[in-house]
C-alpha positions in Angstrom: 106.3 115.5 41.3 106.0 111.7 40.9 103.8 109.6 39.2 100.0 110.6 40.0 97.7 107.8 39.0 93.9 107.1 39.7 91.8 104.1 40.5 87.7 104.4 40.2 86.2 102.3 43.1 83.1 103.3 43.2 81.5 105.6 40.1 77.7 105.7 40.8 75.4 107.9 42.4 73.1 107.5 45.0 73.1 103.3 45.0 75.1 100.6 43.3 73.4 98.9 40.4 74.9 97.2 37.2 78.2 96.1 39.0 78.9 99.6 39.9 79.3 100.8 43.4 79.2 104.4 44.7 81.4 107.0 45.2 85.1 106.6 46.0 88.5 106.9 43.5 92.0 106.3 44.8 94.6 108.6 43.9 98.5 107.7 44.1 101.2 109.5 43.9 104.4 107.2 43.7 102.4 105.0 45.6 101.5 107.1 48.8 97.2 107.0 48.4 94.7 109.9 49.2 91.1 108.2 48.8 88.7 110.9 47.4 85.3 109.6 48.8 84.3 107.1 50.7 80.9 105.1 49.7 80.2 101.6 48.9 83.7 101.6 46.7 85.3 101.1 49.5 84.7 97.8 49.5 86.4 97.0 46.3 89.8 97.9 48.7 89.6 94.2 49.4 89.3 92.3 46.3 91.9 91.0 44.3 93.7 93.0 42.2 92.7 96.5 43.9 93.8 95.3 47.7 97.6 95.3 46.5 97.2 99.1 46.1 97.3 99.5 49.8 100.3 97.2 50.6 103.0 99.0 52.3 101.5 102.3 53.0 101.9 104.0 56.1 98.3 104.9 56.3 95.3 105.8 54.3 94.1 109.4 54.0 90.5 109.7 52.9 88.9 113.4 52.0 85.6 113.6 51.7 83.3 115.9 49.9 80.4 116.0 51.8 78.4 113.8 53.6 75.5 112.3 51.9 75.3 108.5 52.4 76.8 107.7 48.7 80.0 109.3 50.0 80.6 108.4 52.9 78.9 104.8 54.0 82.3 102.9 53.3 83.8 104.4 56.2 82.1 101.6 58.1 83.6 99.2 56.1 87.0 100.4 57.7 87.2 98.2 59.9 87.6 94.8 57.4 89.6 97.2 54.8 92.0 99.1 57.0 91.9 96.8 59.9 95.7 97.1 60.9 96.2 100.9 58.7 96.0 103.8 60.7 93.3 106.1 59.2 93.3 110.0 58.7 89.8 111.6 57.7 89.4 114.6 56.6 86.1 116.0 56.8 85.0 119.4 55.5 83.2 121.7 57.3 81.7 125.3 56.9 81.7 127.4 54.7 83.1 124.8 52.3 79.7 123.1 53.1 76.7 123.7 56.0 77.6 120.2 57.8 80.4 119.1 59.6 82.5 116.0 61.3 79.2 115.2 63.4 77.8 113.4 60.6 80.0 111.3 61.3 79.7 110.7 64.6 75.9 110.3 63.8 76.8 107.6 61.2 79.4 105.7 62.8 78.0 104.5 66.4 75.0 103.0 67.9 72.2 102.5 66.8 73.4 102.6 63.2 77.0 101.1 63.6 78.2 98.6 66.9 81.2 100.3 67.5 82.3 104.2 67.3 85.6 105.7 65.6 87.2 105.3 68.8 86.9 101.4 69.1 87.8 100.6 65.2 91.0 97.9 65.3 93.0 100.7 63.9 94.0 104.4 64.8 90.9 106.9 63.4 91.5 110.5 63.3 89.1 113.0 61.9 90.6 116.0 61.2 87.8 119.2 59.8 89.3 121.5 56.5 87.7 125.0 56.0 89.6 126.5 54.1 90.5 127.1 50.2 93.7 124.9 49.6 95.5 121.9 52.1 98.2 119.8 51.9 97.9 116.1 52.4 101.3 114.5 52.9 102.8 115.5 49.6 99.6 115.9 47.7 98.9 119.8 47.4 95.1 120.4 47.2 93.1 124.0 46.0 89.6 123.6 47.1 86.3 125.2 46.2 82.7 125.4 47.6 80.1 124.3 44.8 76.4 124.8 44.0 75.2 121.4 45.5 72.4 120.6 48.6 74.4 121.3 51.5 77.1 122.5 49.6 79.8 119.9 48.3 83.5 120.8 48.0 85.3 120.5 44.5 89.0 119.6 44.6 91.7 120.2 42.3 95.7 117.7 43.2 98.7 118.6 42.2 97.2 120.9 39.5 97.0 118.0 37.7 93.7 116.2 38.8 90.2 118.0 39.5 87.8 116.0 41.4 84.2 118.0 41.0 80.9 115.9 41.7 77.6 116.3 43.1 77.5 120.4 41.8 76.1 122.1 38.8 78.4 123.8 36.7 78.7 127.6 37.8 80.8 130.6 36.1 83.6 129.7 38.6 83.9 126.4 37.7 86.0 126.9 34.8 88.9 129.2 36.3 89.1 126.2 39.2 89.4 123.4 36.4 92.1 125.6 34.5 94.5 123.2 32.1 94.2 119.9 34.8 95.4 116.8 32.6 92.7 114.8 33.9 89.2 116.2 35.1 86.6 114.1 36.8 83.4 115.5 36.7 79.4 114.5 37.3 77.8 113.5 34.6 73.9 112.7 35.9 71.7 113.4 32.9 71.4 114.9 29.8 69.7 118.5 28.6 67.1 116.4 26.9 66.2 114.2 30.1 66.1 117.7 32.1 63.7 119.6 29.7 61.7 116.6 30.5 61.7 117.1 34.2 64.3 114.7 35.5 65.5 115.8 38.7 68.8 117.6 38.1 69.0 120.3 41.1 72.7 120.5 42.4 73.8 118.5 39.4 75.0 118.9 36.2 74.4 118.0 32.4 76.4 116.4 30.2 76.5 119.4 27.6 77.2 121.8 30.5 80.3 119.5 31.3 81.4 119.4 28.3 81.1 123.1 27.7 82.9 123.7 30.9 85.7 121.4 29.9 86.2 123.0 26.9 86.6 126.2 28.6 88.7 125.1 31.3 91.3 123.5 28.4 91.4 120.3 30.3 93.1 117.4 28.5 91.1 114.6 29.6 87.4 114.2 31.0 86.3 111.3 33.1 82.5 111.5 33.9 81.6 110.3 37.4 78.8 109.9 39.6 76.5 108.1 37.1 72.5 108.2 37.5 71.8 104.4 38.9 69.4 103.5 36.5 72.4 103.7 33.5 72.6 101.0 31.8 76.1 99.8 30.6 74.6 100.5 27.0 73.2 104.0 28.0 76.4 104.7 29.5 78.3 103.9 26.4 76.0 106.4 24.8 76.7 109.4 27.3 80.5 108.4 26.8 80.3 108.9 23.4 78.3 112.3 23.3 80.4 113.8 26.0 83.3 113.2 23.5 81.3 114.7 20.5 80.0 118.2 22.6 83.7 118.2 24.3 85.8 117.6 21.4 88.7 116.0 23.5 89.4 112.4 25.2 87.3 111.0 27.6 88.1 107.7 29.6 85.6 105.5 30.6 85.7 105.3 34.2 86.5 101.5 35.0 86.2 100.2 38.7 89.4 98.8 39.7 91.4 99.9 37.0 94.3 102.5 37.5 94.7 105.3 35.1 98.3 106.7 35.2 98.3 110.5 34.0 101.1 111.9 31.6 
């Protein structure tokens, strides 16, 4: 099937802080990409050392999981970072989630963008998914509605690589997860912070990740989506209990560095 690697862009939630930006991971697959995400990571598409990852490539496919602005903002920045690469979008639409592609067309125009899709320096196509698996290219893709404001869509490559942020962890989540090699899951606070009222509706804990990655018999866990006021230290901490409630690898998710699976 190729090699399948994976590059975190973008790894925080809601707004950049700490040198981390939001939401966006590139996937390749013998060097064909498929962007999972699109928020302020985007921008990392054009800094040294991450902009050789889109040299040669016939175009760039982005799938998004829903719309809120931490996923999907970056699009605008299409037009520095895929100014000559024709662009595919695929945007999800009910019942995999309530909205659909005219989010888009609400971000992307006047008065909150100069110039719509249509007027971008390359080819834009948005193409709507509905249904429970896809293919991309070569990249196979099982997907899942999850338990998120607006509903999100989880995403499993390859059966390799499960992509599952912005949801709490339900009884389904497990059978979707089954055996990847590498699963990337939110991680926004801990069960302590939530008995203590944090905010954590649509979102999961780090002992209910864990728990679920036990179950699923995944062989790595990468947390994702981190709360913005993490620091790098606090960070390190959630790292490390992950590993000790999980009882298998996790990898740190750095921005800009690839990950190969296998």
């Amino acid at each position: 099937m190729g090699e399948l690697t994976i590059t975190p862009l973008g790894t925080n939630g809601f707004f950049p802080t700490y040198g981390r930006q939001t939401m966006s991971y590139l996937v390749r697959r013998d060097g064909v990409p498929l962007l999972l995400d699109a928020g302020t990571g985007v921008g990392r598409l054009l800094e040294q050392g991450t902009s050789r990852l889109l040299d040669g490539v016939a175009r760039l496919d982005i799938l998004l999981s829903h719309y809120h602005l931490d996923h999907v903002v970056g699009l605008s920045y299409l037009t520095a970072v895929a100014a000559k690469l024709p662009v595919r979008i695929w945007a999800p639409a009910p019942p995999l989630v309530d909205g659909d592609q005219r989010a888009l067309g609400a971000l992307i125009g006047p008065p909150l963008f100069p110039i719509e899709f249509c007027e971008f320096p390359s080819q834009v196509e948005v193409v709507p998914y509905t249904g429970e698996t896809l293919q991309i290219d070569d990249f196979r893709l099982r997907l899942r509605r999850q338990s998120h404001a607006g509903g999100s869509v989880g995403v499993v490559i390859d059966e390799r690589l499960a992509y599952m942020t912005d949801t709490e962890v339900d009884a389904g989540s497990a059978d979707f997860a089954r055996g990847v090699e590498l699963l990337l899951h939110e991680v926004w606070v801990t069960q302590e912070e939530a008995d203590r009222g944090a905010l954590r509706r649509g979102h999961s804990t780090v002992e209910d990740v864990a728990a679920l990655a036990r179950a699923a018999g995944v062989r790595a866990l990468m947390p994702v989506h981190h709360h913005p006021t993490r620091t790098p230290a606090a960070l390190q901490q959630i790292l490390e209990s992950l590993a000790a409630h999980a009882r298998l690898p996790v990898v740190p998710p750095v921005e800009g560095r690839e990950h190969r699976l296998g």
